[in-house]
BAPA-567936 format. One record per residue (C-alpha): residue number from 1; residue in three letters; x, y negated, z negated. Coordinates in nm, 4 decimals. Layout:
REM residues N
<seq:NUM	type:ALA	c1:X	c2:Y	c3:Z>
...
***
This chain:
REM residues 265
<seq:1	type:UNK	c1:5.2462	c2:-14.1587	c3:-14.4826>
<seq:2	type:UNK	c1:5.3660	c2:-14.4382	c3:-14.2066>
<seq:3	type:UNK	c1:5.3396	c2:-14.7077	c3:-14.5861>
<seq:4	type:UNK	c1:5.5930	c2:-14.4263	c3:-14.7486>
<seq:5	type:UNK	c1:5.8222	c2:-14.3961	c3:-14.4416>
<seq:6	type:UNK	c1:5.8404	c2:-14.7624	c3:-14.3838>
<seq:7	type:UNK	c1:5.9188	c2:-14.8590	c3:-14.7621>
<seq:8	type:UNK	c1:6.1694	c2:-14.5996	c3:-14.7322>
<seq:9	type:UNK	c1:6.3473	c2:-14.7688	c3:-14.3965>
<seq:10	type:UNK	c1:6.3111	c2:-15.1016	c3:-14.6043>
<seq:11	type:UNK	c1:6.4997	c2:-14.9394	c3:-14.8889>
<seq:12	type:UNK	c1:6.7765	c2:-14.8134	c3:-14.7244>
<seq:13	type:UNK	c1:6.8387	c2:-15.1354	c3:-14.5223>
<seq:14	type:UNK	c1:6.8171	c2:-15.3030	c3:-14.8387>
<seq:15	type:UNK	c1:7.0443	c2:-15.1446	c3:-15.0094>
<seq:16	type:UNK	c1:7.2760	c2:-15.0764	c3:-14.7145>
<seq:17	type:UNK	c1:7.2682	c2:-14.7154	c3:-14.7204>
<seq:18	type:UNK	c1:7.4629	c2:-14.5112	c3:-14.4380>
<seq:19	type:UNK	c1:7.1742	c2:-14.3446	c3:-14.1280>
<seq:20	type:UNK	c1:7.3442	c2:-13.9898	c3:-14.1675>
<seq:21	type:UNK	c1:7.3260	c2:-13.7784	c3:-14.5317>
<seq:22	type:UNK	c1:7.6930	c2:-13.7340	c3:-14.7274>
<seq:23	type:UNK	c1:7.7714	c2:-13.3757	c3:-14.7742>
<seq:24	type:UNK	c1:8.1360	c2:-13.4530	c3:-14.9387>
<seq:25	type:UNK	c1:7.9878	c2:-13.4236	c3:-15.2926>
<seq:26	type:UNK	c1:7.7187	c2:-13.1279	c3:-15.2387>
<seq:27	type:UNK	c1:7.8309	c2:-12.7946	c3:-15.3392>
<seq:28	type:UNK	c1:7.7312	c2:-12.4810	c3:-15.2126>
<seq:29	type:UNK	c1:7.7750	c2:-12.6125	c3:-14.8538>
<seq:30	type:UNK	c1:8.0563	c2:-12.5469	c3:-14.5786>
<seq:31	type:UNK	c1:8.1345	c2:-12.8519	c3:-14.3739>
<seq:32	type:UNK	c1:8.2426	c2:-12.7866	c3:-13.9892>
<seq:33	type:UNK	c1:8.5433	c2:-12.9560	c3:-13.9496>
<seq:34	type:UNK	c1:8.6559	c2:-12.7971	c3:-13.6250>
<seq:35	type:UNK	c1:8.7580	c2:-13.0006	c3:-13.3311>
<seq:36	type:UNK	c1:8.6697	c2:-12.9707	c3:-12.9635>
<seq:37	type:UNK	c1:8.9757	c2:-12.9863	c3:-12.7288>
<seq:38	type:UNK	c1:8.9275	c2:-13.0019	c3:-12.3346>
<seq:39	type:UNK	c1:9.1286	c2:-12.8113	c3:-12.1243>
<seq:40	type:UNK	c1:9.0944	c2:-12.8283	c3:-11.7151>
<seq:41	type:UNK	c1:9.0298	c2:-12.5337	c3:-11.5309>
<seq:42	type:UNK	c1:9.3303	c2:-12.2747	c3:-11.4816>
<seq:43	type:UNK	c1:9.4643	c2:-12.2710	c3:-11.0775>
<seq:44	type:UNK	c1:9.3105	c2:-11.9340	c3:-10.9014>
<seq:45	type:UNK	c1:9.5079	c2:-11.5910	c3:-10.9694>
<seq:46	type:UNK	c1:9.4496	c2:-11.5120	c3:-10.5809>
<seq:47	type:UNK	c1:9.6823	c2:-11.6435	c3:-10.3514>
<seq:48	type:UNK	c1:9.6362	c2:-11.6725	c3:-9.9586>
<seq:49	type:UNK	c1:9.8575	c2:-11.4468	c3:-9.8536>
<seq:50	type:UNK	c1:10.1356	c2:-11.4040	c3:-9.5139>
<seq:51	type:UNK	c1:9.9020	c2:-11.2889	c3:-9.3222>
<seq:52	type:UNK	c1:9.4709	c2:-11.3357	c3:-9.2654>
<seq:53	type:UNK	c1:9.4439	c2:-10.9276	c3:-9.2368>
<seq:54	type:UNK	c1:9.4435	c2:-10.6930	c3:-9.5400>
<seq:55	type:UNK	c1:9.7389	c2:-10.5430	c3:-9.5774>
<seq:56	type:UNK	c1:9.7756	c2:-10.1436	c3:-9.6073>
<seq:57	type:UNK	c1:9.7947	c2:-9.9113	c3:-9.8871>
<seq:58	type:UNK	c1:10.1593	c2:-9.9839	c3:-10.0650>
<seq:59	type:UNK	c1:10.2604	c2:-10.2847	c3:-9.8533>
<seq:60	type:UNK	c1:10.2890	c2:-10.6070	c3:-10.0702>
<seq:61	type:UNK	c1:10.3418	c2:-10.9139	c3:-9.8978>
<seq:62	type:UNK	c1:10.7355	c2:-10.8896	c3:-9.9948>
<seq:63	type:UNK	c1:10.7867	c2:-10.5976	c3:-9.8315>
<seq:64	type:UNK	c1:10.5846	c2:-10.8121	c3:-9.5480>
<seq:65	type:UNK	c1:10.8293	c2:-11.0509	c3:-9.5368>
<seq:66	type:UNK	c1:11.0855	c2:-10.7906	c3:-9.5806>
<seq:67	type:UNK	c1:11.0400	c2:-10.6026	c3:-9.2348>
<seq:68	type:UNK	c1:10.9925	c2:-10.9274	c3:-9.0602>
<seq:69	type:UNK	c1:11.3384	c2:-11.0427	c3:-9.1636>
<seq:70	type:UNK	c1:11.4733	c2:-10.6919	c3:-9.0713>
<seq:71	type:UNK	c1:11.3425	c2:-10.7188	c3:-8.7057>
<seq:72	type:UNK	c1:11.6296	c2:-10.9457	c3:-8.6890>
<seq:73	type:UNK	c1:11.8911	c2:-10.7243	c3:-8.6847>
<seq:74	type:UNK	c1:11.7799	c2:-10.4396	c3:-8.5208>
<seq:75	type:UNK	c1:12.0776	c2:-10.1884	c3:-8.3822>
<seq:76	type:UNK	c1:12.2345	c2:-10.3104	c3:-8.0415>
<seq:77	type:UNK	c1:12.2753	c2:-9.9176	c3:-7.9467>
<seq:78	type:UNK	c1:12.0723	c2:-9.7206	c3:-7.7618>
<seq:79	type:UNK	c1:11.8076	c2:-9.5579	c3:-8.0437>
<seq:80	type:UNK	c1:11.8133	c2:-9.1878	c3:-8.0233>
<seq:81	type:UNK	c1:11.4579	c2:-9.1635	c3:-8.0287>
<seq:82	type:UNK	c1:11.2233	c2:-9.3939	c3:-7.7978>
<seq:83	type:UNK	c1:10.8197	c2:-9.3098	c3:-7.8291>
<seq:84	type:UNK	c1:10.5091	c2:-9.4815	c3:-7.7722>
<seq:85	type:UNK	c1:10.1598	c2:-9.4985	c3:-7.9383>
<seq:86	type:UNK	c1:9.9765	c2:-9.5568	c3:-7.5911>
<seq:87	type:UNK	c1:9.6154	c2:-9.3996	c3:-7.4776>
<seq:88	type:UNK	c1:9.6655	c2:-9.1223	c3:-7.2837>
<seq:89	type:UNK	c1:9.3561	c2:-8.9570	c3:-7.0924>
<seq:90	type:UNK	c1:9.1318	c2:-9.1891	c3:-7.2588>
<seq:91	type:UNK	c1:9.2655	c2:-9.1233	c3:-7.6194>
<seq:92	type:UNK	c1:9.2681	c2:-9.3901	c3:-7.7813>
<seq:93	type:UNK	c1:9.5528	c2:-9.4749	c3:-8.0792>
<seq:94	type:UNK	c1:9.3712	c2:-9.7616	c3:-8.2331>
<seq:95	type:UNK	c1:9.0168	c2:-9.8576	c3:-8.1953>
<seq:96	type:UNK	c1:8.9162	c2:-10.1915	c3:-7.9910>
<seq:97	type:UNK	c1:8.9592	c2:-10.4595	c3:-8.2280>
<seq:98	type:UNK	c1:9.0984	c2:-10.2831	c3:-8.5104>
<seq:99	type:UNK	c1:9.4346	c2:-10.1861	c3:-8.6859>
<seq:100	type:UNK	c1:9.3769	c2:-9.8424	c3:-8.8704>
<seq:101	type:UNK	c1:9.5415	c2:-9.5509	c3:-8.7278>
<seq:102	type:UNK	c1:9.3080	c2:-9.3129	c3:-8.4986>
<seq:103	type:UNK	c1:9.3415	c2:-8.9074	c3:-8.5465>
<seq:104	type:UNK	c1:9.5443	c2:-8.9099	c3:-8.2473>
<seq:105	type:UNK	c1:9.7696	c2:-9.1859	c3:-8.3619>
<seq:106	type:UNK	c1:9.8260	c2:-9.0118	c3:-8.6841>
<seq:107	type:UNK	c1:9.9204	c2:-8.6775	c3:-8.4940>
<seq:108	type:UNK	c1:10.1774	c2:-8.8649	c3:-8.2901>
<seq:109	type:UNK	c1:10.3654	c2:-8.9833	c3:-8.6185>
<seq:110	type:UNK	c1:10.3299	c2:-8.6369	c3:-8.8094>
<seq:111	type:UNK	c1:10.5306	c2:-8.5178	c3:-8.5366>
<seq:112	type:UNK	c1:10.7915	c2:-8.7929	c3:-8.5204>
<seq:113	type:UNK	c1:10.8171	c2:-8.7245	c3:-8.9076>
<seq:114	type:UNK	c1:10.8884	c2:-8.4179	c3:-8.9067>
<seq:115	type:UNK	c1:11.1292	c2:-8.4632	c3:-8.6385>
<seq:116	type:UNK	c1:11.2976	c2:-8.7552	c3:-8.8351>
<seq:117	type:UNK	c1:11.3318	c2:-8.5054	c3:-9.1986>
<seq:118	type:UNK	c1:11.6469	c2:-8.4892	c3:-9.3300>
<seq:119	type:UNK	c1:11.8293	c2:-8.7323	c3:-9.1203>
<seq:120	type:UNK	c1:12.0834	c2:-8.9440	c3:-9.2747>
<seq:121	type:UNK	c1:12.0523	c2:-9.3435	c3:-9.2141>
<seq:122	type:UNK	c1:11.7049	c2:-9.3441	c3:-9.0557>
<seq:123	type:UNK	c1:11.6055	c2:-9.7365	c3:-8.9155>
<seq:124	type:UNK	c1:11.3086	c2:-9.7968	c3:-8.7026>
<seq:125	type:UNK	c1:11.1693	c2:-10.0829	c3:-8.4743>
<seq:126	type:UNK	c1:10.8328	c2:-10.1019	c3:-8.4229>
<seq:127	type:UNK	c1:10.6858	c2:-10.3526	c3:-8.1425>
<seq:128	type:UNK	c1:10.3137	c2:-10.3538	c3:-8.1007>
<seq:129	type:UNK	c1:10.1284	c2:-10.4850	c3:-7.8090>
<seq:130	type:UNK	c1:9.7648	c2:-10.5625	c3:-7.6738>
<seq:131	type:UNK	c1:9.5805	c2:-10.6254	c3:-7.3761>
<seq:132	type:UNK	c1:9.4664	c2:-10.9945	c3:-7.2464>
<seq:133	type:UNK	c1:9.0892	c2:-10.9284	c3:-7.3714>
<seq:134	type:UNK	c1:8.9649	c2:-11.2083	c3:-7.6269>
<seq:135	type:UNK	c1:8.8594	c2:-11.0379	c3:-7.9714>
<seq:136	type:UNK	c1:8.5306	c2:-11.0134	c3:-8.0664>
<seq:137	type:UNK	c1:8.3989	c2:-11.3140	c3:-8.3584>
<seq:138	type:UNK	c1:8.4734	c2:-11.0099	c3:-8.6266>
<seq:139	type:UNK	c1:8.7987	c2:-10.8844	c3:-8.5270>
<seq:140	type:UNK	c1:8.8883	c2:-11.2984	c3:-8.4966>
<seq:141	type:UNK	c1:8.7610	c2:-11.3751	c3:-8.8229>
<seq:142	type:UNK	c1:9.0498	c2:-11.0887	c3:-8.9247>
<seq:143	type:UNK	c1:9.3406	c2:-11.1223	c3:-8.7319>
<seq:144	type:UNK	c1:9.2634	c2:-11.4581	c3:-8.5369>
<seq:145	type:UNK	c1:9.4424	c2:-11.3384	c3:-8.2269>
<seq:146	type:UNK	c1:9.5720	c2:-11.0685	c3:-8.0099>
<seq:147	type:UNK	c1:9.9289	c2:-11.1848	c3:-8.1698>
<seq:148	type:UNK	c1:9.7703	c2:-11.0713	c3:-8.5208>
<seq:149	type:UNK	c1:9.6440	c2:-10.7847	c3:-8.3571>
<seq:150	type:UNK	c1:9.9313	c2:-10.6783	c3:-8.2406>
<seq:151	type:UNK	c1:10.1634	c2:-10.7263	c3:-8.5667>
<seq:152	type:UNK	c1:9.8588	c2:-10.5691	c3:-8.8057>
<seq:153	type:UNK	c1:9.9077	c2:-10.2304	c3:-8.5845>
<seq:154	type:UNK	c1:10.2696	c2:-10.2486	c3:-8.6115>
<seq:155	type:UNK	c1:10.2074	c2:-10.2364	c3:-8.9809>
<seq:156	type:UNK	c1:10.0098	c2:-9.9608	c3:-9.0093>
<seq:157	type:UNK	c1:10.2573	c2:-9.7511	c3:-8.8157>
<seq:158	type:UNK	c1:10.5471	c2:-9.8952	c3:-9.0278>
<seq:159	type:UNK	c1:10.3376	c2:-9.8230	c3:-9.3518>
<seq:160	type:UNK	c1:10.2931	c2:-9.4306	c3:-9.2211>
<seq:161	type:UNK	c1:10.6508	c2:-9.3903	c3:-9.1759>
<seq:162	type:UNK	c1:10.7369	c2:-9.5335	c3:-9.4981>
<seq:163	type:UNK	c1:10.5385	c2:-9.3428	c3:-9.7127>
<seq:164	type:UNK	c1:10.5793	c2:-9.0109	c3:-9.5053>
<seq:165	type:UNK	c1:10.9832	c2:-9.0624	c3:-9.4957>
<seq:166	type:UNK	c1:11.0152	c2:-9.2003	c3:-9.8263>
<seq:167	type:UNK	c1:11.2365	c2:-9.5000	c3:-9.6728>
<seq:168	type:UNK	c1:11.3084	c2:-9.8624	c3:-9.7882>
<seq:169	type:UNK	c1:11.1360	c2:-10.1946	c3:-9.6619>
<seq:170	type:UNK	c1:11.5050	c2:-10.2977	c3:-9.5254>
<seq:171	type:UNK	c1:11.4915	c2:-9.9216	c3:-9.2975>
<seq:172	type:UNK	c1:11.1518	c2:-10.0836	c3:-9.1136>
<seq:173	type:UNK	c1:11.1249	c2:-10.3605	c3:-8.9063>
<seq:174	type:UNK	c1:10.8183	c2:-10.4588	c3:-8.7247>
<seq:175	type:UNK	c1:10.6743	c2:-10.7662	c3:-8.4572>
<seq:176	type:UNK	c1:10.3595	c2:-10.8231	c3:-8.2654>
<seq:177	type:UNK	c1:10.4136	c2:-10.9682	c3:-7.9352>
<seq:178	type:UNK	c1:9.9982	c2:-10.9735	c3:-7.8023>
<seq:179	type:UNK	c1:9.9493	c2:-11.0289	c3:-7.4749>
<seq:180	type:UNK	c1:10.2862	c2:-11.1957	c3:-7.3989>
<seq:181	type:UNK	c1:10.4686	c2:-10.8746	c3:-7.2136>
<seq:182	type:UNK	c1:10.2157	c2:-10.6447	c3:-7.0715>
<seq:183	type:UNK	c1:10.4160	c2:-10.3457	c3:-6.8739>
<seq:184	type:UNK	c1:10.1080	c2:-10.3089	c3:-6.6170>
<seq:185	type:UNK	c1:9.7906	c2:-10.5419	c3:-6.4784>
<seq:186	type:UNK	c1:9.5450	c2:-10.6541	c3:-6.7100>
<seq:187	type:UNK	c1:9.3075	c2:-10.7385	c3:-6.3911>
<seq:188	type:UNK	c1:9.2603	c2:-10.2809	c3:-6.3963>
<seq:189	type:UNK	c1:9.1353	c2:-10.0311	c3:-6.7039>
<seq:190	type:UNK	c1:9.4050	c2:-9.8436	c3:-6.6631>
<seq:191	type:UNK	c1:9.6783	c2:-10.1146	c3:-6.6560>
<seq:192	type:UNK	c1:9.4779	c2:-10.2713	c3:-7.0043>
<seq:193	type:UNK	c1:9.5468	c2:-9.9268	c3:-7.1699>
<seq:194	type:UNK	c1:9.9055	c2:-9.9470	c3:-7.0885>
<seq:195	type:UNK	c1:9.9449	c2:-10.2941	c3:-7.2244>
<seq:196	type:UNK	c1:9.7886	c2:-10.1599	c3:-7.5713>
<seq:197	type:UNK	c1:10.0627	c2:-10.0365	c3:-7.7113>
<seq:198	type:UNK	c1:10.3432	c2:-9.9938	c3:-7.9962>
<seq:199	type:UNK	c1:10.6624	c2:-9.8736	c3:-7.9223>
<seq:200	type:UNK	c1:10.9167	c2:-9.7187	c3:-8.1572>
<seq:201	type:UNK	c1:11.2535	c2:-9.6683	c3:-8.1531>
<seq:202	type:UNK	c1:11.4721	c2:-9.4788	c3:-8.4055>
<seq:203	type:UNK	c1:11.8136	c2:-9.4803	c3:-8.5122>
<seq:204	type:UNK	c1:11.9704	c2:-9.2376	c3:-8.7231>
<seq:205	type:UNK	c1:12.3729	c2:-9.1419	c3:-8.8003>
<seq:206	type:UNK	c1:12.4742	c2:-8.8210	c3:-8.6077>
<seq:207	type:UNK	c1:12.6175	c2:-8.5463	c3:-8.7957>
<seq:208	type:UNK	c1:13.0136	c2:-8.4865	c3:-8.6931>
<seq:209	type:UNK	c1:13.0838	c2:-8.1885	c3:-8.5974>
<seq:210	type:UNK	c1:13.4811	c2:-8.0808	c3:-8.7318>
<seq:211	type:UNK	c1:13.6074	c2:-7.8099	c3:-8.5407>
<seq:212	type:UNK	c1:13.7307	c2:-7.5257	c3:-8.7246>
<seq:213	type:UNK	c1:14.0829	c2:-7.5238	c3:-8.8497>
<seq:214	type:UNK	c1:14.3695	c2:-7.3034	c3:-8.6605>
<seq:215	type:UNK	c1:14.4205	c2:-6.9852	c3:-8.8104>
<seq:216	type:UNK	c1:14.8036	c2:-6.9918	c3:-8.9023>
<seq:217	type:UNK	c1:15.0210	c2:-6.6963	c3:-8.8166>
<seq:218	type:UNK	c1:15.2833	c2:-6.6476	c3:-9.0911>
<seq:219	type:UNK	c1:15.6333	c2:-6.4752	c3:-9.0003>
<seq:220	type:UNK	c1:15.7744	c2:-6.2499	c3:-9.2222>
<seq:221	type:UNK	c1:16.0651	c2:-6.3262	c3:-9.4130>
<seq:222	type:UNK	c1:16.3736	c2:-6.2671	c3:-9.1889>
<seq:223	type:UNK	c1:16.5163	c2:-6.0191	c3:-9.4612>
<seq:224	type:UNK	c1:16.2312	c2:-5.8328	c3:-9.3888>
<seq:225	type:UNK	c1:16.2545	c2:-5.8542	c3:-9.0134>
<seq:226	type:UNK	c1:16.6716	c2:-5.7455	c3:-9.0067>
<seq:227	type:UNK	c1:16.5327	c2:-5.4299	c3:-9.2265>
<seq:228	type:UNK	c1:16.2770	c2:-5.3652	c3:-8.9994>
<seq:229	type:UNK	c1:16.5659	c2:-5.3826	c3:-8.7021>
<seq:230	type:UNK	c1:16.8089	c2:-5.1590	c3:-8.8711>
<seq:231	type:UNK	c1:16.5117	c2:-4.9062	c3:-8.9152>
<seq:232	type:UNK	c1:16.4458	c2:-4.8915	c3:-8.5565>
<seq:233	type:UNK	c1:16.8121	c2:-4.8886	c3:-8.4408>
<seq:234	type:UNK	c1:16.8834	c2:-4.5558	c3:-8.6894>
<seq:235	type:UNK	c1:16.6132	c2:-4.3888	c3:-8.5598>
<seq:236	type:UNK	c1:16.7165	c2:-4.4712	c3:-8.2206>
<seq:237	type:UNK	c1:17.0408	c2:-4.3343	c3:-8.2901>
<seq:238	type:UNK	c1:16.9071	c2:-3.9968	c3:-8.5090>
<seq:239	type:UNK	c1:16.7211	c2:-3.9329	c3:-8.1433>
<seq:240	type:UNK	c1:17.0257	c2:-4.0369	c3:-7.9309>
<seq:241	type:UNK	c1:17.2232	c2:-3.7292	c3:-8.1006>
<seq:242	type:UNK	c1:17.0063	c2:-3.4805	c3:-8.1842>
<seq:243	type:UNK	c1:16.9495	c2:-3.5175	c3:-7.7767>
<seq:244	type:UNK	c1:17.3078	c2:-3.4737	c3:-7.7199>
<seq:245	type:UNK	c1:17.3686	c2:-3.1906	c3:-7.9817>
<seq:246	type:UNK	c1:17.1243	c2:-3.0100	c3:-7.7802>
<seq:247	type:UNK	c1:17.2698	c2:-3.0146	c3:-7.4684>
<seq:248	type:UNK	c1:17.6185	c2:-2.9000	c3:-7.5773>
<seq:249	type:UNK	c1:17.4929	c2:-2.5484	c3:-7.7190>
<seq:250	type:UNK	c1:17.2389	c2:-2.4963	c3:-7.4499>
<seq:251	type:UNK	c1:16.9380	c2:-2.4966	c3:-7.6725>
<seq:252	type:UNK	c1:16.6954	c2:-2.7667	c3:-7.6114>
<seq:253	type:UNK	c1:16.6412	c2:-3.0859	c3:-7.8583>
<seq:254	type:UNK	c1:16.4529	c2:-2.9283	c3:-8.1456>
<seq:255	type:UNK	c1:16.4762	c2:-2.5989	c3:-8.1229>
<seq:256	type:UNK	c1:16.4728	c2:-2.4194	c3:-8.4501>
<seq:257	type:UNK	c1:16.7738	c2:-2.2913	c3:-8.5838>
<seq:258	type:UNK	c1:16.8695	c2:-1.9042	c3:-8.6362>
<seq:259	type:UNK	c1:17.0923	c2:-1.7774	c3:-8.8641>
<seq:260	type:UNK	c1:17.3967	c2:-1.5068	c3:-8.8235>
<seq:261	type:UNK	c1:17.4449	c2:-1.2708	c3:-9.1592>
<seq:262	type:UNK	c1:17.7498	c2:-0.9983	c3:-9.0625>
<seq:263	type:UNK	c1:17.6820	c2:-1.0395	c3:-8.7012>
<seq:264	type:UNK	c1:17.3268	c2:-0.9331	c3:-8.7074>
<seq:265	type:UNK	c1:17.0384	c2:-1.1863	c3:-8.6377>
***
């Protein structure tokens, strides 16, 4: 076998024959002509987005953007509606660290909804606020700081009023402030549950009130009127002498008449 397959390498280098079969005259067989073309790898669909917190239910990041821009030009008159999410009696309207809305926080805003339906023009502030405490390494790795804190709750409360009211991004506006302008000492439990806080004020255009119209009093033609006079003025003067005719023949005004036939009554 190795004599055969070395004769066979002589051969070929003999006769200069090519290392790799030819195909192009053999029938029956399909050649694979195809070609191989290199493309790099497509950029990532996912995006970073605004913010480092997930956003809620039916907030993109353009209506994000489009409630931060509106903070800017927030109503210089006094809102007719001022309210706080704060804890009261230990109640808590967000839990430590997080953004979601507590059962407490959720009651608060049912009740400024409903308060708010039907009202014509509706805008709303929202301002959130926290305490001076450092977040924990999870609530960091989520919103970084108490300023991301802050804005993520203000969020939440602007995403319940938007889907409750049915309003537009442009009727929202929203900012976190952190720990920058607490209302009451951090150094005391009860002044850190003032500081956490969101406050929200409302605007809305009042309803005008247009007093009723006059009721006009129409006088009657004067044709009318002069009849009316000349009625009054006959009968005046019917009375007048029937008063007088009575008084010449002795008989009193009205007195029925009697009649005289040959001198008999």
């Amino acid at each position: 076998m190795k004599r055969r397959a070395i004769a066979i390498a002589i051969t070929m280098m003999v006769n200069g024959a090519q290392a790799e079969p030819d195909f192009k005259h053999e029938t029956g067989k399909r050649l694979d002509n195809a070609r191989v073309d290199q493309h790099g790898l497509p950029a990532p669909a996912e995006m970073q987005g605004p913010v480092s917190y997930p956003l809620p239910s039916g907030i993109s990041s353009s209506a994000l953007a489009r409630m931060k821009a509106a903070a800017m030009q927030v109503p210089a008159a006094e809102p007719q509606i001022f309210t706080r999410l704060v804890e009261d009696s230990g109640a808590a309207r967000f839990s430590s660290g997080k953004a979601d809305l507590t059962a407490d926080s959720i009651s608060d805003l049912q009740a400024l909804s409903a308060q708010l339906q039907g009202k014509k023009g509706v805008r709303i502030d929202i301002a959130g606020h926290t305490d001076n405490q450092r977040l924990s390494l999870n609530a960091k790795r989520i919103f970084r700081d108490n300023q991301g804190l802050s804005e993520a709750r203000s969020l939440a409360v602007a995403a319940y009023l938007k889907q409750a009211l049915q309003l537009d991004d442009s009727q929202l506006s929203l900012r976190g402030y952190g720990e920058s302008q607490p209302v009451a000492s951090n150094d005391t439990a009860a002044g850190m549950a003032s500081n956490r806080r969101v406050i929200i004020k409302v605007w809305f255009d009042e309803q005008e009130i247009i007093p009723a119209a006059p009721v006009a009093v129409v006088a009657p033609p004067r044709a009318a009127c002069e009849a009316l006079s000349t009625a009054q003025s006959t009968a005046q003067s019917t009375a007048q002498s029937t008063a007088q005719s009575g008084s010449k023949t002795g008989k009193p005004a009205g007195a029925p008449f009697r009649i005289s036939i040959d001198g008999e009554l």
